[in-house]
N, C-alpha and C positions, 0 to 999 in steps of 0.2 A: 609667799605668793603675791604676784602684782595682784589689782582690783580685776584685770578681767579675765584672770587666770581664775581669781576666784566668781566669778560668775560664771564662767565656762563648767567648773565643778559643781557648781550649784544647777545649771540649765543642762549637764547630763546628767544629772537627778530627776529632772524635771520638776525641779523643787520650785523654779520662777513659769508661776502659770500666766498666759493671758487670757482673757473674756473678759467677764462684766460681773462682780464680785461684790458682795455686801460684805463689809467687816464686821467686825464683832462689834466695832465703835458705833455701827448704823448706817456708816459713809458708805459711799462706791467709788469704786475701782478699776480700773480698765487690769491690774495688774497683781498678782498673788504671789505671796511668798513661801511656800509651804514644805517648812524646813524639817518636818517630818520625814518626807521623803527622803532626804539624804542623810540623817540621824538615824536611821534605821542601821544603817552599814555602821557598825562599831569601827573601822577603818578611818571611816570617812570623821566621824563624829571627832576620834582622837584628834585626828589631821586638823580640825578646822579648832578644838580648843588648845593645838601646840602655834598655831598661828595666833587665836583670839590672846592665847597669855601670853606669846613673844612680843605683840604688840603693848600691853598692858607693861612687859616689863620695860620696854621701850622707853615708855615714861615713868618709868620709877613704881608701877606700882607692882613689887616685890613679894616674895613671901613673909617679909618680915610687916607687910602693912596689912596681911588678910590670914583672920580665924576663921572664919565660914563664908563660904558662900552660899548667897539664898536666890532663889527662883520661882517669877512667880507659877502654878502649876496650869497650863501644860505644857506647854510650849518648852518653856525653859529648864524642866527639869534635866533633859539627858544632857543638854552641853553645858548646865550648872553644872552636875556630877562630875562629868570628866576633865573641866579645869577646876573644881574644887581637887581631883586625884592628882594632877599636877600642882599644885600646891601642896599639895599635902595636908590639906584641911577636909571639915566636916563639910558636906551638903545637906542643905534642907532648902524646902519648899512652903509656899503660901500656897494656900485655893480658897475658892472659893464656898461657901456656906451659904445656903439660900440668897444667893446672889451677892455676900460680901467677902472681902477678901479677907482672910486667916492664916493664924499661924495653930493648927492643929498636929494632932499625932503623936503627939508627946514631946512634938518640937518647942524648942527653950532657946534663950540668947540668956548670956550673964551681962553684966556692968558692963562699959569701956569695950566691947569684943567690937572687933574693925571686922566690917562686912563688905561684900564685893556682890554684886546684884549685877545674875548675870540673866539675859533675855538672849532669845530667838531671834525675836524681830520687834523692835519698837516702830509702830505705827503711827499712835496718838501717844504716846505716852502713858494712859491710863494703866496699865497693870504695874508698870515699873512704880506709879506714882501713888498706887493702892499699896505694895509693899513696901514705899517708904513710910506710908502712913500706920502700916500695920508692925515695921520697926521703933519707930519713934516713943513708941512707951517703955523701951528697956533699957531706955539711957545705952545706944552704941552709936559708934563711929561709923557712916556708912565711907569706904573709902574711893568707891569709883564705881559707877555702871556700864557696863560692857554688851555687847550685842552680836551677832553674830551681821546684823543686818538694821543698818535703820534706814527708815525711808518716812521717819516720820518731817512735819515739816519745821522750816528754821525755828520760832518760835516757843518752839518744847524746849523747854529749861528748867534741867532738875535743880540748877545750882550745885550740881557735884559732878566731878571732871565727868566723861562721858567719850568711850569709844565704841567703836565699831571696826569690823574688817571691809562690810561694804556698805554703801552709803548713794541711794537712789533717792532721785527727784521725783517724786510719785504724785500727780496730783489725785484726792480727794475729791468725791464730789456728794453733795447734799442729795436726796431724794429727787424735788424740785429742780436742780439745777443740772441733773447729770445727763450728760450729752447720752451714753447708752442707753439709757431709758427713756427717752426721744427716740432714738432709733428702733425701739422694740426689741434690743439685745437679752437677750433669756438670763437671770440672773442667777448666780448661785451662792451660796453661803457657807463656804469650808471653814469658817474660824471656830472658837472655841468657847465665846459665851452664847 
């Protein structure tokens, strides 16, 4: 799918909201991603992780470069799952724990195991950036991060390749600084921490 074939599939979801939105980060938004909605439809979920890992194979990252992919939870869990089923690998999941990020449930990484860290939608970066944090004690290879959506801005750099299917210019804005709330736009708070 071109990019605005896949925005078109995403906006008859109504998965791309507009208003005046607080993220999870604290920012505002004039613009929301809410990829729930379209992950609902087991169809749709498939379709967008046979596009998310043709891209990924695109550049090489293969099944022979990923043993698990991990996600942080919520967002990411269901389009982990279903490109971890196209690989043919284990899915597991981080969440959080009184507000830090974990690797519970009885989920394990071994030595050397290459992970693929797969998100929803990177905004700021922080969740992808808690689960590398929350990898890095098991001694693995993370091989590439994947999104379904990022719209976070130039500046997030994981230092490990990094794609996406779509890729929005989204400005951010600070409490203080955000044009909506000057205007007295009613604000809402769908994210997830």
């Amino acid at each position: 799918m071109q990019q605005f074939e896949l925005e078109s599939f995403f906006k008859d979801s109504n998965a791309i909201l507009n208003g005046h939105f607080r993220l999870s980060s604290g920012l505002h938004s004039n613009l929301y991603f809410q990829s729930a909605l379209i992950l609902q439809y087991p169809n749709k979920a498939i379709q967008l992780a046979t596009e998310l890992t043709n891209k990924l194979y695109k550049y090489g990252i293969n099944k022979t470069k990923v043993d698990v992919v991990i996600s942080p939870a919520m967002g990411g869990v269901i389009i982990g799952h279903e490109v971890a089923k196209i690989f043919g690998v284990r899915a597991i999941f981080t969440e959080r724990v009184n507000g830090i990020m974990t690797l519970r449930r009885g989920f394990s990484l071994k030595k050397n195991e290459k992970l693929l860290i797969i998100e929803d939608v990177i905004t700021t970066g922080i969740s992808t950036k808690e689960v590398i944090e929350v990898v890095k004690k098991f001694d693995v290879k993370i091989t590439a991060i994947a999104s379904l959506i990022n719209r976070s801005p130039k500046d997030v750099n994981f230092k490990i390749p990094k794609f996406s299917l779509l890729y929005f210019n989204v400005k951010n804005y600070d409490e203080k600084t955000c044009p909506l709330c000057k205007l007295n736009v009613k604000i809402f708070k769908p994210g997830s921490r």
